[in-house]
N, C-alpha and C positions, 0 to 999 in steps of 0.2 A: 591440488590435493593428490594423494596416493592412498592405492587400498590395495587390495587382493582379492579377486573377484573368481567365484565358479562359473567354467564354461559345460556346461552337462555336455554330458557323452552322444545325446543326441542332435547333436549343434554343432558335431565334429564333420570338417569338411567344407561349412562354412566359411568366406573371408572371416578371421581372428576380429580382426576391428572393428565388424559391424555388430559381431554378436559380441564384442566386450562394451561396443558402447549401448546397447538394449539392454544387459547386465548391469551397467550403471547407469540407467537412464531411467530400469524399475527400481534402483534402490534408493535414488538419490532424490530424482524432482518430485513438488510435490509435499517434500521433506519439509517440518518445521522444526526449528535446533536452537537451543541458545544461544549459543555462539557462532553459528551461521544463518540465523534468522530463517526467511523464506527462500526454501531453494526453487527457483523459475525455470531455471535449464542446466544441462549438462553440454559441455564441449570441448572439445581438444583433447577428445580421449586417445591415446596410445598405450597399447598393449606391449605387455614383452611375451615375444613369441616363444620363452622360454617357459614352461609351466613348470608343474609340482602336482606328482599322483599323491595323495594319502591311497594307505590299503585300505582295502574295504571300500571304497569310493570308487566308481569308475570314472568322475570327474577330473578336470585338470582346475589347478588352481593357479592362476599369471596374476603378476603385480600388475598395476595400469595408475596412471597419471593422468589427471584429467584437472579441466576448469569448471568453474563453476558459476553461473548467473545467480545474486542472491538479495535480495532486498530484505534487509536490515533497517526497523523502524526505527529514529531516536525520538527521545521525550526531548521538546522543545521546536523540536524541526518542524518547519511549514511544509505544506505539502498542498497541492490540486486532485481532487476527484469529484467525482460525478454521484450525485445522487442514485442510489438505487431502489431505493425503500423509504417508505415513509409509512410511521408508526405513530400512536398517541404520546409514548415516551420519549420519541425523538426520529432521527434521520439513519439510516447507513449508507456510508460513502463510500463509494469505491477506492482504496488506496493502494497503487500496486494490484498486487495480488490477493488483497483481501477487505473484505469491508468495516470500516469500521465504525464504533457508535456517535455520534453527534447526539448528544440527550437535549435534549428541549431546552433543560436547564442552562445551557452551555451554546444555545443558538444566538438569540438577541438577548437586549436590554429592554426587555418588554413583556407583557402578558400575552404566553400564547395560546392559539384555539386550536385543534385538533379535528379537521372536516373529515371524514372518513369516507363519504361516498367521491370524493373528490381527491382525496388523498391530498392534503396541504395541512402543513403547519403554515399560521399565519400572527402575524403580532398585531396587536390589539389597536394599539395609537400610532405605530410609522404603516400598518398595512402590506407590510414584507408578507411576500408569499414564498412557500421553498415546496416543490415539487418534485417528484422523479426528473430525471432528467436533467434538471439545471445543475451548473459547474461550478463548485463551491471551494474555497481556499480555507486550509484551517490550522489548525498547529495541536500537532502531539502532546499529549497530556500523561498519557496511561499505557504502559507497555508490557502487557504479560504473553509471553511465547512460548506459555505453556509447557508441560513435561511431553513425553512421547505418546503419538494417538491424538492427541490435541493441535486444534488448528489453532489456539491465540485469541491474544483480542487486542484491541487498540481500542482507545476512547480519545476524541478529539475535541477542541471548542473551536469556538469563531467568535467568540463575546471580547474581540479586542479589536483594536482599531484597523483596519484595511483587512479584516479576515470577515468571509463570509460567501454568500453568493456573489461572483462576479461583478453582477450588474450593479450588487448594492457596494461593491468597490469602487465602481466606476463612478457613482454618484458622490463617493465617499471624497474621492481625488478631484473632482470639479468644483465640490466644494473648498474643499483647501486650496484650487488652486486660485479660486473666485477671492476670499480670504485674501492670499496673499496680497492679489492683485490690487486689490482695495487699501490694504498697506502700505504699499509701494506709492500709491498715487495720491495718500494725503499729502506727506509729508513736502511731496511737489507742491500740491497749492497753497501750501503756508509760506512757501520761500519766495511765489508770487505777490 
């Protein structure tokens, strides 16, 4: 990317490149934008050592070129994060840079209870527990990035097949693979 960054007057004498990348490093990360999503980092900044006084200003003002680290959610993408909160309405996960909601409604195929001295969502008839901490896989549903001053939201589910807590994937593919297995091996003993 390119901009035009002020360096104040009292920052003169300074290496140029450290104080244009701290100039762009307060403007940018941090940032959440439409069309750059969430800005993480700033990098590869270079300065031209050429500036630009306006009058009245005892600033100089330098072009500078820089990279940008930026996590951009989509709707439909799968994604891994970590439980961080656990509410009576649902879960938030850590994604990236920001958490987003898991609603109750959007966890299993089941009725859940809501323990609060314990902090667990729980399903009623499989017994799935979901706690802070645990490592859940889930798929994007809901993508608002908000206008300027706003940090965003994301809303995710896990109510599909190999998305959810880990552990409950793990179980998920033993059974399929138990399944296939079984498949495989009639068909042998009827050709006996």
């Amino acid at each position: 990317m390119e901009d035009t960054i002020r360096i104040p007057p009292e920052t003169f004498g300074k290496p140029l490149e450290h104080v244009g990348y701290e100039r762009v490093r307060a403007k940018y990360e941090g940032m959440v934008d439409e069309e750059l999503g969430y800005v993480i980092a700033v990098t590869n900044v270079k300065v031209s050592p050429v500036g630009k006084i306006i009058p009245g200003d005892g600033a100089t003002y330098h072009k500078v070129s820089f990279s940008l680290l930026t996590f951009y959610p989509k709707i439909q993408e799968v994604v891994e994060g970590e439980v961080v909160e656990i509410a009576d309405f649902g879960a938030f996960v850590r994604v990236g840079p920001i958490d987003a909601l898991l609603h109750v409604s959007q966890l299993m195929d089941d009725f859940i209870s809501y323990d609060e001295k314990q902090g667990v969502l729980m399903g009623k008839e499989t017994k799935r527990k979901l706690t802070s901490g645990d490592r859940v896989r889930v798929r994007i549903t809901a993508v608002s990035l908000g206008r300027a001053g706003s940090s965003g939201k994301i809303g995710v589910t896990a109510r599909q097949p190999f998305l959810g807590k880990l552990e409950w994937i793990e179980q998920e593919v033993k059974k399929v693979k138990g399944t296939e297995a079984e498949k495989t091996k009639k068909p042998e003993e009827k050709k006996e």
